[in-house]
Structure formats: C-alpha cells, structure tokens
C-alpha positions as MATLAB code, in Angstrom:
seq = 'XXXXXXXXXXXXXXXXXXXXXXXXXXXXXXXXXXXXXXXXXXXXXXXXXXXXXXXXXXXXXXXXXXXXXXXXXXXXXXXXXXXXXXXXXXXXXXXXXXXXXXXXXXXXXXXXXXXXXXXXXXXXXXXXXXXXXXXXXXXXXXXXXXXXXXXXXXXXXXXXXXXXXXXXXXXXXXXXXXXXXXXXXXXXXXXXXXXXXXXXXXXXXXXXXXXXXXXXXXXXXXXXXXXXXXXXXXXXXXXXXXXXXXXXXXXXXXXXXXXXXXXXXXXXXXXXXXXXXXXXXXXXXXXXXXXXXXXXXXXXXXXXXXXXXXXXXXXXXXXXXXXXXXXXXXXXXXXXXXXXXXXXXXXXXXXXXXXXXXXXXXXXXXXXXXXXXXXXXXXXXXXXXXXXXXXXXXX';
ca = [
       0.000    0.000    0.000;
       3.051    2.295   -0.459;
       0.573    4.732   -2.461;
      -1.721    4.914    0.476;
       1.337    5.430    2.857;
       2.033    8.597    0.516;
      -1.170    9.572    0.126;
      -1.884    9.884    3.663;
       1.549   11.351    4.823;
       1.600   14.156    2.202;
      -2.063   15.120    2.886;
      -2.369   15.116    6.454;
      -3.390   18.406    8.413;
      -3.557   21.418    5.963;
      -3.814   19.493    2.733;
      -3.445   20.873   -0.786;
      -7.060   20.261   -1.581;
      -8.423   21.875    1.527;
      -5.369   24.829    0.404;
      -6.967   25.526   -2.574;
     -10.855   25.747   -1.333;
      -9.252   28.108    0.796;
      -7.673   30.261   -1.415;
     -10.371   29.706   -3.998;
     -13.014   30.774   -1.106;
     -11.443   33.864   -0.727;
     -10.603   35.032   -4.169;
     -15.019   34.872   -4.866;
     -15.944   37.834   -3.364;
     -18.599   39.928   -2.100;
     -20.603   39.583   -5.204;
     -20.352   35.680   -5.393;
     -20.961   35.075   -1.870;
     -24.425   36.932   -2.807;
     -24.520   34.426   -5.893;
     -23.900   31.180   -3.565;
     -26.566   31.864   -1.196;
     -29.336   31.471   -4.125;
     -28.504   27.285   -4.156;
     -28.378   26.310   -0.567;
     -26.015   23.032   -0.173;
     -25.684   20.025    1.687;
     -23.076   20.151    4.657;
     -19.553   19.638    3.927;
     -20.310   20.530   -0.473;
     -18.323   23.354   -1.144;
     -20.356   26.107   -2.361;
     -22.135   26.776   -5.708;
     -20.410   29.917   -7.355;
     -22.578   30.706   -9.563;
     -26.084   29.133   -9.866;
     -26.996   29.710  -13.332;
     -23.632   27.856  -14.552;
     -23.069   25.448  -11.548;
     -19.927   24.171  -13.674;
     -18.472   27.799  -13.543;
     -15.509   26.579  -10.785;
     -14.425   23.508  -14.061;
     -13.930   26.365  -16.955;
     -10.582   26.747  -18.639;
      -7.944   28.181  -16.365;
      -9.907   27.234  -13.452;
      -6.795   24.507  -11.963;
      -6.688   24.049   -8.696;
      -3.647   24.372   -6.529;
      -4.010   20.394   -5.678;
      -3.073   19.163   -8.985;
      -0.389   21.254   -9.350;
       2.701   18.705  -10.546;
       0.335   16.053  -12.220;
       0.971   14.582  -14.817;
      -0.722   15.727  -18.482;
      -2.538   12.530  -19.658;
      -4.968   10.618  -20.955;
      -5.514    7.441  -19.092;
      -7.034    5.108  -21.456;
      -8.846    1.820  -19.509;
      -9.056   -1.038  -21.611;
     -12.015   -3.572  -20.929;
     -10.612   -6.415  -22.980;
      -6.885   -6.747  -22.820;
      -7.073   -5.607  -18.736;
      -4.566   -2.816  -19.045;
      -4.297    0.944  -19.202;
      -2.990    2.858  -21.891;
      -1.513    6.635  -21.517;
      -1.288    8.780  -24.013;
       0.436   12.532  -23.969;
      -2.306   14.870  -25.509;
       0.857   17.412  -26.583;
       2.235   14.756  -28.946;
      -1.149   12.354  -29.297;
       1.426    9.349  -28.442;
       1.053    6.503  -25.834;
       3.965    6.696  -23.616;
       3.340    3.853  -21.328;
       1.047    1.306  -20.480;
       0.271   -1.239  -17.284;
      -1.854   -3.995  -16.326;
      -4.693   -3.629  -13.889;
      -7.351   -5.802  -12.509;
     -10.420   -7.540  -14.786;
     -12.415   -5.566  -17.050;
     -11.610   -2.133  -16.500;
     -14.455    0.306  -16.904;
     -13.472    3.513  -16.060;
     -10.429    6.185  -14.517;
     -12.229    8.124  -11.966;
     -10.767   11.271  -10.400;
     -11.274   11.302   -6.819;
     -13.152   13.940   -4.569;
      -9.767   15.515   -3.344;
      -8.411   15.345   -6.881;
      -5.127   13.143   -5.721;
      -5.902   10.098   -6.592;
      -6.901    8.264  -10.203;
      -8.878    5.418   -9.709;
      -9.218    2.266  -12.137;
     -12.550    0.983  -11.862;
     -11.876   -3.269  -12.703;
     -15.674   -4.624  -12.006;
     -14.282   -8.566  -13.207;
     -17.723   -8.876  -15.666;
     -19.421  -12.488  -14.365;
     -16.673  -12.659  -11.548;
     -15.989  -11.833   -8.038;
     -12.426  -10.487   -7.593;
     -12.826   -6.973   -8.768;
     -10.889   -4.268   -7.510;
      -9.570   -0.453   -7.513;
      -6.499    0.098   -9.139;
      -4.963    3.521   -8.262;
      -2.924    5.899  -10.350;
      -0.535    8.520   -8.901;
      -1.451   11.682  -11.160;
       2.351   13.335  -10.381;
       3.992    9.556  -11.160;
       1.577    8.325  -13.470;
       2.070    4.949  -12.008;
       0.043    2.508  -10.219;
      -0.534    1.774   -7.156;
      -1.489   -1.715   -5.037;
      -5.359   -2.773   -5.969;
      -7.791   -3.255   -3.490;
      -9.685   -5.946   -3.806;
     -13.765   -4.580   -4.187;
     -17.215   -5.994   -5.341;
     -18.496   -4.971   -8.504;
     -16.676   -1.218   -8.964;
     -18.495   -0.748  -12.404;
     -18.264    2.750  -11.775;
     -17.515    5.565   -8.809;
     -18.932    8.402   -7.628;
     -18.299   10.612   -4.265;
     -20.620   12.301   -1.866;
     -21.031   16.213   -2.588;
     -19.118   16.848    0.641;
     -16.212   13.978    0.020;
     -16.313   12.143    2.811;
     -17.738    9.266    0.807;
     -17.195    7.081   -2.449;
     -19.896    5.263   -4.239;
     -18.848    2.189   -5.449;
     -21.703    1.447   -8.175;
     -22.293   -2.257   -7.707;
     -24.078   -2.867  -10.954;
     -24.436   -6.308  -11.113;
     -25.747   -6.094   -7.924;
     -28.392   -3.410   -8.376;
     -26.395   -1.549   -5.371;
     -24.430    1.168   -4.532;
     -21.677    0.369   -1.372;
     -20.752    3.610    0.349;
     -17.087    3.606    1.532;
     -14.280    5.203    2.696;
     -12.639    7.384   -0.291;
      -9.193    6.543    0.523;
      -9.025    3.218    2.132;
     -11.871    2.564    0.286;
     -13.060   -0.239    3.433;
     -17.334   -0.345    2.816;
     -19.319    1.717    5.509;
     -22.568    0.843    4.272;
     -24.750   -0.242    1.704;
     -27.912    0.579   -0.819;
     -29.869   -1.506   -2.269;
     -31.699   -0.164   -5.774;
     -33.773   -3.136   -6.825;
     -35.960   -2.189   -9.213;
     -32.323   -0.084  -11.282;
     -31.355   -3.189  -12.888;
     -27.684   -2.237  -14.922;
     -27.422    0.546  -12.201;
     -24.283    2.166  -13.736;
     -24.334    6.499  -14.403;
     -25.124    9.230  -12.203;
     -25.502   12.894  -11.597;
     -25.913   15.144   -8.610;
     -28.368   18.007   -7.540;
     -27.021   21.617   -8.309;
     -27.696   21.351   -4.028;
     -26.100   18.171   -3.226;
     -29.100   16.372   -1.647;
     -29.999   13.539   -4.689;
     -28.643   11.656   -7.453;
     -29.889   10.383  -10.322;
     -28.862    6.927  -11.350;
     -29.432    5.097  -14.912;
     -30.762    1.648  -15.094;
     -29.268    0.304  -18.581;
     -31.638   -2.467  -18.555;
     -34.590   -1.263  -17.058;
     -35.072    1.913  -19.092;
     -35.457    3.569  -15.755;
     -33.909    6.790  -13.542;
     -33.577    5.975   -9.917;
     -33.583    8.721   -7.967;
     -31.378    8.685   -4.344;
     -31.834   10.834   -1.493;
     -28.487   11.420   -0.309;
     -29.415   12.931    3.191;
     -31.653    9.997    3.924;
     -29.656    7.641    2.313;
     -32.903    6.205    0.409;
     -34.573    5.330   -2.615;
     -36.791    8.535   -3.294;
     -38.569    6.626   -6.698;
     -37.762    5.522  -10.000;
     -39.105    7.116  -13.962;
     -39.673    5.002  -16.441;
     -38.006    6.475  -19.723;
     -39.395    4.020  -22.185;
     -40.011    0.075  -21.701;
     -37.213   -0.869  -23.830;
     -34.791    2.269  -23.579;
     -31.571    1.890  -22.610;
     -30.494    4.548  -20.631;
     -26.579    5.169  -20.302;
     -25.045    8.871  -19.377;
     -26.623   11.437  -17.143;
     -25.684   15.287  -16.638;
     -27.292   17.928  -15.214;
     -28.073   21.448  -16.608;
     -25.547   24.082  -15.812;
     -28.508   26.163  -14.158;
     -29.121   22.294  -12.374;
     -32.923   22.725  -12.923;
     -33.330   19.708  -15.491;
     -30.896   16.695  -16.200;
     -29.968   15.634  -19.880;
     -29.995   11.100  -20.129;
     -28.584   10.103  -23.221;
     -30.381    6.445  -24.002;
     -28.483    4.128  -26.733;
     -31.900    2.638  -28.014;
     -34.020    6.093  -28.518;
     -31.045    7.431  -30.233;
     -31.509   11.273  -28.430;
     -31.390   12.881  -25.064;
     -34.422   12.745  -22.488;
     -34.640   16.126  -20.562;
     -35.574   15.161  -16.803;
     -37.161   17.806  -13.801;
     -35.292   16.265  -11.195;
     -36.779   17.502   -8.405;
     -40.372   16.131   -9.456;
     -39.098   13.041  -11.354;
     -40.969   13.538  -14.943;
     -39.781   13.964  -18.178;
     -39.977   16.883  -19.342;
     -38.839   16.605  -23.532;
     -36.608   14.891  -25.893;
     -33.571   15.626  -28.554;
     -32.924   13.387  -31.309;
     -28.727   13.499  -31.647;
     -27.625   10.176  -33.606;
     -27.497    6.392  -33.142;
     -26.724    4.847  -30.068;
     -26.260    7.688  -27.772;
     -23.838    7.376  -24.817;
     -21.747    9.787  -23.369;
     -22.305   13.350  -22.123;
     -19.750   16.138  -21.303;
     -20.511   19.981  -20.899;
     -18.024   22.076  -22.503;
     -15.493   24.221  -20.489;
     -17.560   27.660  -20.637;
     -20.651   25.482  -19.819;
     -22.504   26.310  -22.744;
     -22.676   23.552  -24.502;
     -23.040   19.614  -24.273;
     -21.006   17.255  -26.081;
     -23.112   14.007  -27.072;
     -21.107   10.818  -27.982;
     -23.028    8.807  -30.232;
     -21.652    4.991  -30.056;
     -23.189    4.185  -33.949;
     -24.818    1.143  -32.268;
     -27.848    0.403  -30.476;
     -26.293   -2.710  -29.548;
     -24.414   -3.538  -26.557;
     -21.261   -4.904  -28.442;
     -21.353   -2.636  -31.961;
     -19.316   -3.494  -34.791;
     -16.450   -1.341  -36.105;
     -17.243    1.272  -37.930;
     -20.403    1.800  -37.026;
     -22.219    5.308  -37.336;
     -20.909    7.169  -34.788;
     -20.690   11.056  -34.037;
     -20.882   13.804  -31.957;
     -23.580   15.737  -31.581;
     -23.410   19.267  -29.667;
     -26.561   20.318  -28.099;
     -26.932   24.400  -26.795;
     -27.802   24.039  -23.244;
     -29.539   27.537  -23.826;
     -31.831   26.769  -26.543;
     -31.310   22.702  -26.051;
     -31.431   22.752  -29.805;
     -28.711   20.436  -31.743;
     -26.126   23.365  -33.130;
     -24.030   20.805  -35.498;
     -23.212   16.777  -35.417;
     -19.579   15.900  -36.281;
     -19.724   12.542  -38.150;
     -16.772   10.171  -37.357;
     -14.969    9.883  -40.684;
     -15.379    6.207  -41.584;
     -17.468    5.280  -38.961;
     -16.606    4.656  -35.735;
     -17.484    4.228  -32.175;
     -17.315    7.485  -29.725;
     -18.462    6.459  -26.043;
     -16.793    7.852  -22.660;
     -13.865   10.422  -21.863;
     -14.052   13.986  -21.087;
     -12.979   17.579  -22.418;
      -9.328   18.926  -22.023;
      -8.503   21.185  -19.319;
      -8.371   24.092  -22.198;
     -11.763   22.877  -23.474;
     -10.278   22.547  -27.241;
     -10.068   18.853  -27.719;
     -13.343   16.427  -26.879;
     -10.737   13.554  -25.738;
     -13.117    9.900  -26.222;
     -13.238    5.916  -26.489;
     -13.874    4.237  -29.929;
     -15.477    1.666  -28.008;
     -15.522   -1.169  -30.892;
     -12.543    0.057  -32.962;
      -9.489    0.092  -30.179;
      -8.830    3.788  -30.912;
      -8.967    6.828  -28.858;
      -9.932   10.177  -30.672;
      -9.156   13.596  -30.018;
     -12.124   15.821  -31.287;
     -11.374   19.776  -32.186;
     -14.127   21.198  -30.716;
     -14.290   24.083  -32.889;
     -13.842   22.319  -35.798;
     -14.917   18.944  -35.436;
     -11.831   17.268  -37.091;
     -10.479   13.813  -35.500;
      -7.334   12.234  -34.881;
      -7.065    8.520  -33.770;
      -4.742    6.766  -31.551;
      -4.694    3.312  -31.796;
      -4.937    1.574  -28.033;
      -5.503   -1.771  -26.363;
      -8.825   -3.771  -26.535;
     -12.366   -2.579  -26.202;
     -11.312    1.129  -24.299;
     -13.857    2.321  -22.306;
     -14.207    5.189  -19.835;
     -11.092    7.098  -20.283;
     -10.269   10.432  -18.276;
      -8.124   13.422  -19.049;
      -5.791   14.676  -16.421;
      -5.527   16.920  -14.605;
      -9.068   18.690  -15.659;
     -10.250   22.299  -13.755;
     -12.147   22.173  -11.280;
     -12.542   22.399   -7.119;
     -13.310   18.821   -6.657;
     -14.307   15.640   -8.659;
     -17.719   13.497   -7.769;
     -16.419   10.834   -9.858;
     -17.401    9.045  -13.288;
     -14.405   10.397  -16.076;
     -14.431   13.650  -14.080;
     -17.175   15.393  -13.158;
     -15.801   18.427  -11.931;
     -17.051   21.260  -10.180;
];
C-alpha cells in the first residue's frame, strides 16, 4: 500500500485540496458570496459559485492548486486486454502502459483530486478491484480488492465514495481513501445501475438503469430510494448530466437514439432531442454552454467497427442540436471527457481500439490506436474544485 502510505503522509493536516478551497473561497468575493446563497447546499459541499452555470468553478484556467505537478494525460482503460494505456495529448502518443485488474471500466478522479482510480468490475466474476494511479507519477498503485466497482462516484461533501455495484443493483458507500465499505444501498428495481448525476444542491442523485429503461432517484441525506421514472419500456439509458442552471438533467439512451430532458426535483420527463445512433456519453463544454453528445453508432451492446458514430453538440440555452460531427469512416465514440483548455473532446472508440481527439471548434479527428475494447477514459488533470467521480465530473 506504499501509495496509500504517501497519500496519507503528504495530505495530512492542511492538505493541498483543503489549500486551494481556501484560497479559492477567498478570491469569490462579495458579489459571489451573494450568488452562492441562491442554491443552498448540503453540509460539507463546497459552495455553488454561480447558480446559473453550476460548472463555472471547471472552466478553462480554473486549476486548482491540488493538482499542481500532475501529470498531463490521458488514461485510457481497456475492458478487454485488462490494461491501461496513456497517451500525452501534446504529442497524441502513448507513452506507457500497465496492467490492472479484470475488465476495466473507467479512470475516476477522486473527490480531493489526488488520486486516479481504475474501476476493474471482473464482468461475471468476483475479484474486482480499484487500481490507483498517482497523477504526479503516473504509475500505479497496489489494488484493493472490491465488489463490482463498475463505476464511482463521491458524496457532494467527500467524505464518501460510491462504489456502483451494478451487477448487484447496489451502490456500497465507503471510505474514499481506504476505500473499506461503511454501508450499503440496495436499488432493486435499477437493474444495470451504472451512471449518475448530482443536484445543483447536493441532496440527490440520479442513477441510470441500462436495462430497465429507468432513472432511480437517491436521497443522499436519507440515504434512500426517493422513486424511479420510467423512460421508455425498452430504452436503454446510459449517461446522465445535469443542466448548468441544475434545474433539469440531460440522459442520453443508446436505443431512442436522443437525449431525455428530466425535472429532477419532481421526477418527470420533461422533452426529448434526437442526436444520432446509439447515444452514450455526455460532457458539458469548459464555458458550460454547450453539451457534447457521444453517439456509439450502435444500439447494440457490443457494436461493430465502424459503425455510425458522431458527436452531436446540443446548446444548453436553446437545447437545440447546433451541429453533429460525423466520425470519418465510422466509428465508435463512447466515454472520456474535455481537455482542461476545453479545445479537444478527448473519447473511447469503443468497438474500434482507438482513442480520438475531437477539435471542438472544428470537429476534425485524430485517432490513436490503443488496447482492446477502451472504455471510460479520463483526461488529467481537468479544472475544477473537486471531482464526484465518473471520467471527471468536476465542479
């Protein structure tokens, strides 16, 4: 556990995380503390900036003083041939590689922003673990050993990960460093339990149920089920983001080929966006303006190559479709995340074992050949106070 050791030596007392809120708290001023009180938070969840553009704190030049010495990288997991490739956006090389635990599903930046963590669920098996990366190193650490990480999230206030259990229909809450399980929820009606967003106020989620076409919705200060939304009988529900101004959530679903717009607050679904086949992944841009749609060109769970993928860019304003960038012989876009300067849409070709890097002013591609079946990559380091998980959901 010599990470841990680290980890927990070089971040005891003051740490660089709690630093930066610091100095971050005091450079808002008089006329952002006005802005804050408008979206009253959870204990412990830093404080919303600016509540018509709750990812304000995650635009370009927005890097905090805890990431300062990491690494610049795209971590790249791949599901099939259990190892993670790492790729230098400067040069669009890999420049290293390493084997992790089964089935890797996705790098997730933890709540403090020190610690990458490999997400290895073992699909059908039941030794899957954590593997995690040392942003400054770019190395990895010991695994520990956990059930069913298919993906992680962290409490608004950090003091928690969420291990999504998806095989399990369950999300284990437990400690974000030692990761050791405090608790446990069971979600039985959200079967293929696997994406999530938060509240612009901290106090619910909303999870995806991949193959129950449903939303469950989590109360995160009673630790319950609050209800479930049916989306469509045979949807398939995947990504999940909310609204900059946090008053409706955007669910991409793979078979209705579009976005559902949700009122999270009174669980109902509110309208629809056609974007392209097999919808997937969502990312808001830097200025939070805009939201990045990856369509996987497949409504099937495993897509052939070349299928008819693209990226679609919705106007969060208008929530109109403003262009869709076609991937030039078909292809297979599905997770990553936006570069810390918001110019490149870095993602997975799911089915084609390539990465591409996406101008997002010009829709042009580049692809990087990687390992087998890449899945939920993340780009590091990314702006942004703290992380509650997925690729980097930053805030």
């Amino acid at each position: 556990m010599q990470l841990h050791i680290r980890h927990h030596f070089r971040y005891s007392g003051l740490s660089r995380f709690t630093a930066a809120v610091a100095v971050a708290l005091a450079g808002y001023g008089a006329s952002h503390a006005v802005a804050a009180t408008s979206a009253t938070t959870v204990p412990g969840m830093p404080p919303v900036v600016n509540p018509d553009n709750l990812y304000s704190e995650a635009g370009s030049g927005h890097m905090s003083p805890a990431v300062a010495g990491a690494l610049s990288r795209v971590y790249v997991p791949n599901l099939r041939s259990n190892d993670v490739y790492v790729i230098d956006p400067a040069t669009y090389k890999v420049v290293d590689r390493f084997p992790v635990g089964r089935s890797p599903q996705h790098v997730v930046p933890s709540w403090d922003l020190q610690t990458l963590w490999v997400a290895n669920n073992a699909e059908g098996r039941t030794d899957g673990s954590l593997t995690p990366i040392d942003p400054i190193t770019g190395k990895p650490g010991k695994e520990v050993m956990v059930d069913d990480p298919y993906n992680m999230y962290f409490t608004p206030d950090g003091k928690e990960a969420i291990v999504v259990a998806e095989a399990h229909a369950r999300l284990d809450f437990r400690d974000p460093h030692t990761m050791s399980l405090k608790s446990s929820l069971e979600v039985p009606e959200c079967r293929g339990i696997n994406h999530a967003d938060f509240s612009i106020d901290g106090k619910y989620a909303l999870f995806t149920c991949e193959f129950g076409g449903k939303l469950a919705k989590i109360d995160l200060v009673n630790r319950k089920v609050a209800g479930y939304l049916e989306l469509a009988k045979k949807g398939m529900p995947q990504d999940i983001r909310v609204s900059p101004d946090g008053k409706v959530f955007y669910v991409a679903d793979m078979m209705a080929n579009g976005v559902y717009i949700v009122d999270g607050d009174s669980l109902t679904k509110v309208g629809f966006i056609k974007t392209g086949v097999g919808t997937h992944g969502l990312y808001p841009s830097r200025d939070g303006a805009k939201l990045y749609v990856a369509n996987r060109g497949s409504n099937l769970v495993h897509g052939p190559r070349h299928g008819k993928g693209s990226v679609s860019v919705i106007d969060f304003s208008t929530r109109n479709v403003l262009t869709t960038w076609p991937i030039p012989g078909g292809g297979s876009p599905d997770m990553g995340n936006v570069s810390a300067d918001g110019k490149t849409l870095w993602l997975s070709g799911r089915f084609d074992d390539v990465v591409y890097a996406i101008d997002t002013t010009t829709g042009t591609v580049k692809s990087i050949p990687v390992g087998m079946e890449p899945h939920g990559l993340t780009v590091w380091p990314q702006p942004g106070r703290y992380s509650l998980g997925h690729t980097g959901n930053m805030r």
